[in-house]
C-alpha positions as CSV (number, residue, x, y, z in Angstrom):
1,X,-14.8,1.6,-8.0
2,X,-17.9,2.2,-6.1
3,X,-19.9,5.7,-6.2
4,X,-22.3,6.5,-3.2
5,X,-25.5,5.0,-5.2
6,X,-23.4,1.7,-5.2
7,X,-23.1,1.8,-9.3
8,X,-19.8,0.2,-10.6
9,X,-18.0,2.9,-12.0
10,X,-15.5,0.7,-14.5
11,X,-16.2,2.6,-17.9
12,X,-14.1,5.8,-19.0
13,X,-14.8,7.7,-21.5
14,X,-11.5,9.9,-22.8
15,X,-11.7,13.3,-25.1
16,X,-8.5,13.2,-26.9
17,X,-9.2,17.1,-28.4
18,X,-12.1,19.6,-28.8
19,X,-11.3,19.9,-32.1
20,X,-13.5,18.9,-35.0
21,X,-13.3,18.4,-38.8
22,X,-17.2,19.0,-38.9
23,X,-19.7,21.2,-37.0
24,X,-22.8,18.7,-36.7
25,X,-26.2,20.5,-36.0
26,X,-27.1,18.8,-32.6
27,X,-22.9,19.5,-31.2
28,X,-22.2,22.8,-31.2
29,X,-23.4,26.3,-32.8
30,X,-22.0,27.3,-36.6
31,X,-20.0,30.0,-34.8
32,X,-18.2,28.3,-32.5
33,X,-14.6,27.7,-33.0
34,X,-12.7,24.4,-32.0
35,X,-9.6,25.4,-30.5
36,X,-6.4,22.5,-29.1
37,X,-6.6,24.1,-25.6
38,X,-4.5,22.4,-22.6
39,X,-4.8,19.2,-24.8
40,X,-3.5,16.3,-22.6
41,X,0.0,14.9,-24.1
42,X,0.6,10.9,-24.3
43,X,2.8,11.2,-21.3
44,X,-0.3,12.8,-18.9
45,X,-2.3,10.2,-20.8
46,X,-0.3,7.5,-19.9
47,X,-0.1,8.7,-16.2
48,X,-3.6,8.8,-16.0
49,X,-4.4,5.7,-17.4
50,X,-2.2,4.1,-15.3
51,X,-4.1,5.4,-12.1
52,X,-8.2,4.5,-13.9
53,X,-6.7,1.2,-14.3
54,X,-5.3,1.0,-10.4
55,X,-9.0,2.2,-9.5
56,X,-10.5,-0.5,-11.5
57,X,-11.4,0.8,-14.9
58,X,-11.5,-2.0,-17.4
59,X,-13.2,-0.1,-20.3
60,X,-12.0,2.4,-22.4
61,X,-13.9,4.9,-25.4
62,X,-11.7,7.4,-27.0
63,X,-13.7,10.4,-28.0
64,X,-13.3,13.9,-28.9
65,X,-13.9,16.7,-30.7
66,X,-12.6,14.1,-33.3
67,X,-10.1,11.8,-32.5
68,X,-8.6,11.5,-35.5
69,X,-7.6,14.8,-35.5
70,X,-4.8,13.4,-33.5
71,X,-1.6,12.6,-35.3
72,X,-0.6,10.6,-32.3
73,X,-4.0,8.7,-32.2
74,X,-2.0,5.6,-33.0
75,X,0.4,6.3,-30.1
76,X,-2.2,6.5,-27.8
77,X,-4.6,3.7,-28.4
78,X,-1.3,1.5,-28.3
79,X,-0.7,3.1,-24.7
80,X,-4.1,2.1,-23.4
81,X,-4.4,-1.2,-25.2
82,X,-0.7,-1.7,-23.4
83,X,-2.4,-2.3,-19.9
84,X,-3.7,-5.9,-20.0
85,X,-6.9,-4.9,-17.6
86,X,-8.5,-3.6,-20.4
87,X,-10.5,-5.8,-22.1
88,X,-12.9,-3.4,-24.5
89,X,-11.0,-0.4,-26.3
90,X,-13.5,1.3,-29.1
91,X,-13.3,5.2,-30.2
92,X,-16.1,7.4,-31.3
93,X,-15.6,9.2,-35.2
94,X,-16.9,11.2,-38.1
95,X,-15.3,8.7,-39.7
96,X,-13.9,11.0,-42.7
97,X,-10.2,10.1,-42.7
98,X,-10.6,6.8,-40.5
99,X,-10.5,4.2,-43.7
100,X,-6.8,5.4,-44.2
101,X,-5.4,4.6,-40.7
102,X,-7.9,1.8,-39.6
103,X,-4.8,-0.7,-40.4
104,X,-2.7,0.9,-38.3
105,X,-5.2,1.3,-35.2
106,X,-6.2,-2.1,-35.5
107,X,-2.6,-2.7,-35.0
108,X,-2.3,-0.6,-32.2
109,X,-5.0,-2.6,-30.3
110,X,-8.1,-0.9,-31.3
111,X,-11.0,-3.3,-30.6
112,X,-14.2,-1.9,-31.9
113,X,-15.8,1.4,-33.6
114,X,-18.3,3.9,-33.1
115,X,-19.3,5.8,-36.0
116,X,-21.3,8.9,-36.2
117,X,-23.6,9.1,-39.1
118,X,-26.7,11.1,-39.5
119,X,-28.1,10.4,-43.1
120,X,-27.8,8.3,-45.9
121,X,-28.1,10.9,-48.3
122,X,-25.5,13.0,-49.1
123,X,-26.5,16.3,-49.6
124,X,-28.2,15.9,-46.0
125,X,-25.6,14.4,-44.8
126,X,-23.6,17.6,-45.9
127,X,-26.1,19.8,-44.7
128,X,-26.3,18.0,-41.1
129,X,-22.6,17.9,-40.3
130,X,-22.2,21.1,-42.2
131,X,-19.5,20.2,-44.9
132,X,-18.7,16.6,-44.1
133,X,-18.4,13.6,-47.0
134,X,-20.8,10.8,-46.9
135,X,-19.2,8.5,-49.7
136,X,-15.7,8.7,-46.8
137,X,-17.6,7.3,-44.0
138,X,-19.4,4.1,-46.2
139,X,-15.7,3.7,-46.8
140,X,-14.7,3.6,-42.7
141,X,-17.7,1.5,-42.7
142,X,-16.8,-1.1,-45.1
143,X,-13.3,-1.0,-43.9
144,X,-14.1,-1.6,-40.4
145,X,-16.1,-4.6,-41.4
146,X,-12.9,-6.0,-43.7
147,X,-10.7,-6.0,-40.3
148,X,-13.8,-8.1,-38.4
149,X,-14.1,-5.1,-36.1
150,X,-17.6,-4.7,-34.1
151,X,-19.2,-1.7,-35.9
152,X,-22.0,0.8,-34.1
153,X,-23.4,3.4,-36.2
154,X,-24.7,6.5,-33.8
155,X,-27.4,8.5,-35.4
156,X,-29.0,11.7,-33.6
157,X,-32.5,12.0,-34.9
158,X,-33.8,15.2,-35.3
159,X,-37.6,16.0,-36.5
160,X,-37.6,17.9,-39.7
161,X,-34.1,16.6,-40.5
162,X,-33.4,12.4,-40.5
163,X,-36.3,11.1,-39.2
164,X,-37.4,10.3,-42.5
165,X,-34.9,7.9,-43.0
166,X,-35.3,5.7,-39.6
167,X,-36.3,2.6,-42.1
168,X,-33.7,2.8,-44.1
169,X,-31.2,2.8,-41.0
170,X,-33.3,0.0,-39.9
171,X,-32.2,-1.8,-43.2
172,X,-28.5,-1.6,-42.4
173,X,-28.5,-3.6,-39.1
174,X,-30.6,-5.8,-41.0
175,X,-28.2,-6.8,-44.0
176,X,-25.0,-5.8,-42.4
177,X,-23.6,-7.6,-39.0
178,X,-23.6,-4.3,-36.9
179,X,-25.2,-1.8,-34.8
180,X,-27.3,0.9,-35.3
181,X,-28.3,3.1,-32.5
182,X,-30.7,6.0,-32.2
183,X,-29.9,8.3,-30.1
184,X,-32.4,11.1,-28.6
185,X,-31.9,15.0,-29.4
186,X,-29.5,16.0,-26.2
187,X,-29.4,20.4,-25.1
188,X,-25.7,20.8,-26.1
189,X,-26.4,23.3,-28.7
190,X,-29.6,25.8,-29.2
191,X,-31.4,23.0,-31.4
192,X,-31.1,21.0,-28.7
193,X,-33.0,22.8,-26.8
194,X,-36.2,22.3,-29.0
195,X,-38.3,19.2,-27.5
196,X,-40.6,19.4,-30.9
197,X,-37.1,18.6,-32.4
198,X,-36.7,14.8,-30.2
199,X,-38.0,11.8,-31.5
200,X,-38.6,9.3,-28.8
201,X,-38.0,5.6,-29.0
202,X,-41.6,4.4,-28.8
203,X,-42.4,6.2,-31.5
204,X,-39.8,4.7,-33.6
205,X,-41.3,1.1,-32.1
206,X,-44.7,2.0,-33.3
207,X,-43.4,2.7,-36.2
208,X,-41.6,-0.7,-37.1
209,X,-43.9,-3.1,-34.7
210,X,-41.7,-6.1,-36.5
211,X,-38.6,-5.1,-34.1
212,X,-38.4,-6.8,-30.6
213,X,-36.5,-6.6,-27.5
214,X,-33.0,-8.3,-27.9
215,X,-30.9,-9.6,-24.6
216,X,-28.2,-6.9,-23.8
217,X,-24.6,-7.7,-24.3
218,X,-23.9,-5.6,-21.6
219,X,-26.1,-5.2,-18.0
220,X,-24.7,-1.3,-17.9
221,X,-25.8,-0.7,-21.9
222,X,-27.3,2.8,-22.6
223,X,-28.9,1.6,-25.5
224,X,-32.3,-1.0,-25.2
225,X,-31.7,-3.5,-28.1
226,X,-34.0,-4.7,-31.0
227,X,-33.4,-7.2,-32.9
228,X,-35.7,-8.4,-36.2
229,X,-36.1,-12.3,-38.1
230,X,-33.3,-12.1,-40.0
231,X,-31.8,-9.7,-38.9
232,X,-27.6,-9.8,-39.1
233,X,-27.2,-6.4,-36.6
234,X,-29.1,-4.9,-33.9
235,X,-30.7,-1.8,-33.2
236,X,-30.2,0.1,-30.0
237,X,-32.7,2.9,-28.7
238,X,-30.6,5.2,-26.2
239,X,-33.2,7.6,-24.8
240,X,-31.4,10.2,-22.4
241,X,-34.6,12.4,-22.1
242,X,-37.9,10.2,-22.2
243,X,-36.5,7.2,-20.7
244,X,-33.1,7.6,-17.8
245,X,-31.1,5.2,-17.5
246,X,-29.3,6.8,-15.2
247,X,-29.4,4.4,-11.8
248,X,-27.6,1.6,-14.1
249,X,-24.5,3.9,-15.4
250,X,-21.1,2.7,-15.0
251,X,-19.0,5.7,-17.0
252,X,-17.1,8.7,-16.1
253,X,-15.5,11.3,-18.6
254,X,-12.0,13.0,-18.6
255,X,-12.2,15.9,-21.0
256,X,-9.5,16.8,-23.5
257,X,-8.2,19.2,-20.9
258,X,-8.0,17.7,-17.9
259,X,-11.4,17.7,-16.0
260,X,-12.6,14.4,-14.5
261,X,-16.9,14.7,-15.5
262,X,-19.1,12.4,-13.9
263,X,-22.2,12.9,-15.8
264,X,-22.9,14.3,-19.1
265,X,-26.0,16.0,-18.0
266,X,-24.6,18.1,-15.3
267,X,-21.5,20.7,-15.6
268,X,-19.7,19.8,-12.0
269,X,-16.6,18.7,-13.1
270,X,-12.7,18.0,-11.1
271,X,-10.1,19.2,-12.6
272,X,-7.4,16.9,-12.5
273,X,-4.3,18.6,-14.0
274,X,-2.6,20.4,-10.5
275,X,-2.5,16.6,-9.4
276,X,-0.6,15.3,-12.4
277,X,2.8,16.4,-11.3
278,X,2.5,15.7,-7.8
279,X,2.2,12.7,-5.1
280,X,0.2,9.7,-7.3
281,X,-1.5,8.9,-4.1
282,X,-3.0,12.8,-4.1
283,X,-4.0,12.0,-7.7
284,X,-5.3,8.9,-6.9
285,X,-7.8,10.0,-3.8
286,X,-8.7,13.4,-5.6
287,X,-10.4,10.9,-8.3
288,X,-12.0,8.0,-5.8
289,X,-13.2,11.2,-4.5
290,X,-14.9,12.4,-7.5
291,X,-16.2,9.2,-8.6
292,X,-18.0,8.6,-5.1
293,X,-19.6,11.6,-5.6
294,X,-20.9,10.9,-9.3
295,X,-24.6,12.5,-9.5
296,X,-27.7,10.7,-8.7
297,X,-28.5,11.5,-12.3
298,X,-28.4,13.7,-15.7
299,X,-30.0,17.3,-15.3
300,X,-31.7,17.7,-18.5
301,X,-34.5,19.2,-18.7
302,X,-37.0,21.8,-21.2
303,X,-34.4,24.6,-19.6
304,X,-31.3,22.8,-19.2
305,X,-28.1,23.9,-21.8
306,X,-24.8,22.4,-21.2
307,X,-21.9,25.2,-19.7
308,X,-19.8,23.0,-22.6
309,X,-20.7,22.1,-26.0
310,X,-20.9,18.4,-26.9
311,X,-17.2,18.6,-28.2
312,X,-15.8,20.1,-25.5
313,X,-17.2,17.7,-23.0
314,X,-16.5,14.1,-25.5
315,X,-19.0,11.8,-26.7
């Protein structure tokens, strides 16, 4: 599929729930509660997925909320993982009950993971997520490595919180054969809002001179690798704000509840649920539609805040 820019569109990201084990900092406000509302079932999954792959999606992240708060997360990545066109199947997680099931997913057909960790120490760690369990995501970690699965650590650096710990992230991708990405401080909560808050790639470059650029694995990448001598991982700068990558992005996003999102950075979204029960070629032409349409690019700005929080829209 082909928006009106001309950008592939062959990457979809799926929300499986808005519901969360943790409340991270840079996600979603203290107060806000995470409720299973108009959840998609496996069967509306599997219709949907049926129609992305006729349209020519090939790539599939399952997000949330937290994914794992799915008991039939098994159910679903053997659903996708079913349809032969696609050839890259990861999910994004807390990671604090994934070393239990991991087996089981792996089974399924899951191909890679994307774990979200903030800090290294545990009392931040804590204090960041706001009740989560460090020692139960270096067990996902070390677990995911066991089953020879691609690992990518996401960390959301935020002044005053992690950004003392950039080296020792650094150090991971290193000694251990994965991925650690930083990401930059997005408005989808009211600390997101705070620019004095964002720590931009460069300065994490001047920083650590000794890492240089690294070929991307893939052309449509959000993330600018690094690479070091030695090193047995990579480290990936994915700068949203400072640096757009916006021209080269191949993803759309179906939210846990049925809305088709073309871009994180704006709200317009198509909701796709009256068409689920109806003619498939409706279904089909209400989403070409929507992906030819996809924004130019992302709307955030000093002023911008996101109509959803970040687990209502998916990672």
């Amino acid at each position: 599929m082909r928006d009106w820019m001309g950008r592939d569109i062959h990457y979809l990201r799926i929300s499986l729930t808005e519901r969360c084990n943790l409340k991270c900092i840079y996600c979603r406000e203290e107060t806000e509660y995470c409720q299973a509302k108009q959840e998609l079932s496996l069967m509306e999954l599997t219709r949907l997925m049926r129609v992305f792959v006729e349209l020519g999606i090939t790539k599939v992240r399952l997000t949330g909320g937290e994914p794992l708060v799915r008991k039939d997360l098994e159910q679903i990545v053997r659903m996708v993982a079913s349809f032969p066109e696609i050839r890259d199947l990861s999910i994004t997680t807390n990671a604090q009950g994934l070393a239990e099931r991991l087996p089981a997913l792996r089974r399924a057909g899951l191909q890679r993971v994307n774990i979200s960790l903030d800090s290294l120490d545990a009392a931040r760690y804590r204090c960041m997520t706001r009740g989560g369990d460090l020692n139960k995501v270096i067990n996902s970690i070390q677990a995911a490595v066991r089953e020879k699965m691609m690992v990518k650590i996401n960390v959301v650096l935020v002044r005053g919180e992690n950004d003392t710990e950039i080296g020792d992230f650094i150090a991971l991708a290193r000694d251990y054969p994965i991925d650690v990405r930083f990401i930059e401080l997005m408005p989808f909560s009211t600390l997101g809002t705070a620019d004095e808050r964002r720590v931009p790639g460069e300065e994490i470059l001047a920083q650590y001179p000794f890492l240089h650029p690294a070929a991307a694995r893939d052309p449509s990448q959000p993330a600018q690798d690094y690479s070091g001598n030695g090193f047995a991982g990579h480290v990936g700068l994915i700068n949203p704000i400072s640096h757009k990558f916006c021209s080269k992005c191949s993803r759309a996003r179906l939210t846990s509840d049925g809305k088709l999102r073309m871009c994180l950075g704006q709200d317009e979204e198509t909701d796709l649920r009256p068409w689920l029960y109806g003619s498939e070629e409706h279904l089909i032409q209400v989403i070409r539609d929507a992906i030819y349409h996809k924004p130019q690019a992302h709307g955030f700005c000093s002023t911008y805040h996101a109509a959803r929080a970040m687990n209502q829209i998916g990672g």
